[in-house]
N, C-alpha and C positions, 0 to 999 in steps of 0.2 A: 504493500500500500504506500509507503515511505521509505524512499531512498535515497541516501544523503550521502555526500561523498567530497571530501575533501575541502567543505564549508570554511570559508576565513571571512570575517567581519572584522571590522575599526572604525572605531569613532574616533576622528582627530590622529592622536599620535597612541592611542588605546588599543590593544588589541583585543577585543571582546570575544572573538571566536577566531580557535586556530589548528584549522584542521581537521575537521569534526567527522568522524562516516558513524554513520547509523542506520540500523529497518529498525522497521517497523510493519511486519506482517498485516494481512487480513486476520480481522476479527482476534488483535492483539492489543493486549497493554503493555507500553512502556511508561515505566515511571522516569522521570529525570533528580536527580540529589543532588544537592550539593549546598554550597557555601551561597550565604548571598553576595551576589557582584562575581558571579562565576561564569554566567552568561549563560544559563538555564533559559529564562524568559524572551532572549535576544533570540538565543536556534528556535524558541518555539514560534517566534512572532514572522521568522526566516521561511520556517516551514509553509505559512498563511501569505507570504509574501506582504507584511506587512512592513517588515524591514528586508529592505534589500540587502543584498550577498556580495561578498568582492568578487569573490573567488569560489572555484569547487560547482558542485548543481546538485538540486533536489527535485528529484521527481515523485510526484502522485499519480499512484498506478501507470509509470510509464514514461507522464508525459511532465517535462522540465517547466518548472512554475515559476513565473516573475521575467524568463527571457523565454526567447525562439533562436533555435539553433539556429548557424549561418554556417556560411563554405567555409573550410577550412581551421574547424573548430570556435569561429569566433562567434559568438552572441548580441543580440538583438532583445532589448527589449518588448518582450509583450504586449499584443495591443491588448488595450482597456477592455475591450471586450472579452475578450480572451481569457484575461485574468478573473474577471466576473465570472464567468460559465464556470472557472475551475473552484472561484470561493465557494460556489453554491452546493460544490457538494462537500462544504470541510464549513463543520460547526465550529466556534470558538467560546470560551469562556471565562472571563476575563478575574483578576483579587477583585474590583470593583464591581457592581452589577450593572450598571450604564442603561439603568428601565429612565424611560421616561413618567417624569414625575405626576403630569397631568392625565394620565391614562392608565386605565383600569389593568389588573393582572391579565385579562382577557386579553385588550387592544395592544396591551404590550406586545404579547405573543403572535394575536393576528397580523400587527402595521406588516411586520414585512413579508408574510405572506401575502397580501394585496399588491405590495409595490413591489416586491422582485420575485414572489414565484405566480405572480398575476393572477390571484383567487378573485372569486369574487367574494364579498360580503361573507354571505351564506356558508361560504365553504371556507373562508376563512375563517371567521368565526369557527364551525365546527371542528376542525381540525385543531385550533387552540386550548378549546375546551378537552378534548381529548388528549391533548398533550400535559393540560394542568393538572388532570387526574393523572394522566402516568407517574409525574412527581409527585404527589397527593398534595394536591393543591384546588380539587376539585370544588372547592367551598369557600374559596379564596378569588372566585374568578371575579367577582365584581367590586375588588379591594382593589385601593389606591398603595401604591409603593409605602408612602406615608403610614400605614396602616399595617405594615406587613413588617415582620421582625428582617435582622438580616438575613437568617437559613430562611426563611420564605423567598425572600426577594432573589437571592442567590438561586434558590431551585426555579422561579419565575425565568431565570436569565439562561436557567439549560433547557427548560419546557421552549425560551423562546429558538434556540440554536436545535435544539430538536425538529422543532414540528416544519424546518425545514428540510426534513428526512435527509441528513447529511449521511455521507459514507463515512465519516473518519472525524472525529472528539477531539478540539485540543482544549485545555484545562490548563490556563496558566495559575496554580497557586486559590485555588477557589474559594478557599477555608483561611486564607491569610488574613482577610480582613473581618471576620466574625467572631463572637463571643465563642472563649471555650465551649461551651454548653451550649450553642446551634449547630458547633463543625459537625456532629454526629450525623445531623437529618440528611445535610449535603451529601455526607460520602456514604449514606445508604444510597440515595439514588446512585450514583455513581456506579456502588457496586452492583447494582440493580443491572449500570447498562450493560457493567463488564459482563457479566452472567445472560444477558441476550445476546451476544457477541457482538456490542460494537466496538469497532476500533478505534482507541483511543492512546495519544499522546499527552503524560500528563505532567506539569510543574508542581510538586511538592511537597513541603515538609513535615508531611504526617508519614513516620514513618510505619508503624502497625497499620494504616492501608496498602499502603506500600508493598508491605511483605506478603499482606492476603489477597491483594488481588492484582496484582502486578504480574505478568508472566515473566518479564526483564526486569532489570534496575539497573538504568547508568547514571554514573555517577563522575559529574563535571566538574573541572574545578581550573583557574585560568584559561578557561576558554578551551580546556580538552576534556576529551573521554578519557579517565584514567584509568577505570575498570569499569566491566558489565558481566552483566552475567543472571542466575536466575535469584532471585531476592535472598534465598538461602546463603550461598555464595557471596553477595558482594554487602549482605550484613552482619553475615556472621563470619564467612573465612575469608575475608579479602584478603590479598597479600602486601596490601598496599595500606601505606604506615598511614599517607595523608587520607582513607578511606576510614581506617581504625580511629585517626585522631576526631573527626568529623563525629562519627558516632558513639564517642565516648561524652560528646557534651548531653548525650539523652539519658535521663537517670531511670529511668524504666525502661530498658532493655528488651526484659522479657514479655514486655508487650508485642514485640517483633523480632 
């Protein structure tokens, strides 16, 4: 579904990404770890072509997102279009929820249905309602953002990346910005989608989801992969000191 290959990014005189190859199969989860300012959030926004790449290419199912191949190896950036048709099958999920505030958990869900998968009304609408209840948010639909805790609002913001039936999850950090005691609700959905097999790429720092439902775990740090492997592996036997030192700052261990 994801393949990455030799990704280099900089900002200024920064190297934020150096080097990077990754999959990311059909109907997989990878978790991503590491330190913050490691450049987790950067490869995953690369992935979405949010932030452009220096160097290296990533393709979704095949096909290289953000350029168009040219003769003789060189590239072309992508028309607009182009990059569209490729976002609409890659949901994203943002530490922030980005709902609009004047509209209902519903309208939240349906606006971009209407405007980029051209529903109407009718069918928009239905499809959101049935996306609220897949989060269990069915009794929630005609709440204002205002009104909704932030694990409400947060599973509002995957009902909305959902119900445009994406092929492939990215999750930058989802739980970063909510009370200890909402993270739970979030990454039950989550693990809800892993378990239908969507494939998902995810940012973060909860490491007991991680280990349960993660099928990989890499783990980044200045802008490389330094180890991966299956969660077993690279939390519990890594060989790698700066992998050990990272997860000794969690005092519950056996959580994961």
């Amino acid at each position: 579904m994801i393949d990455i290959r030799g990704v280099t990014k900089t900002f200024g005189t920064i190297q934020v990404l150096n080097g990077v190859d990754l999959t990311v199969g059909n109907q997989e989860v990878v978790c991503l770890i590491g330190p913050s300012g490691s450049g987790k959030s950067t490869l995953l926004r690369c992935v979405n072509f949010l932030e452009s790449y220096d160097s290296g290419e990533i393709r979704i199912e095949g096909k290289l997102i953000g350029y168009r191949d040219g003769e003789a190896g060189a590239r072309r950036p992508m028309a607009a279009r182009q990059l569209r048709e490729m976002r609409r099958e890659i949901g994203m999920v943002f530490q922030h929820f980005n709902l609009w505030p004047h509209m209902s958990a519903l309208d939240n869900v349906a606006e971009p249905l209407r405007r980029v998968r051209r529903l109407d009304g009718a069918q928009a609408s239905s499809r959101a309602r049935e996306t609220l209840a897949h989060v269990g948010l069915a009794d929630k639909a005609d709440a204002y953002p205002s009104n909704l805790s932030g694990g409400q609002q947060q599973r509002v913001a995957i009902a909305r990346a959902l119900a445009m039936q994406p092929r492939l999850m990215l999750f930058d950090e989802p739980t970063s910005a909510l009370d200890p005691e909402l993270v739970g609700e979030v990454l039950e959905v989550m693990r809800s989608l892993a378990a239908e097999g969507m494939t998902m790429l995810i940012v973060t720092h909860e490491m007991g989801f991680a280990a349960h439902v993660a099928d990989r775990i890499a783990f980044i740090d200045g802008g490389r992969i330094i180890d991966h492997g299956a969660p077993r592996h690279v939390l519990h036997d890594s060989a790698e000191p700066r992998v050990r030192q990272f997860l000794q700052t969690y005092h519950d261990r056996n959580s994961f």
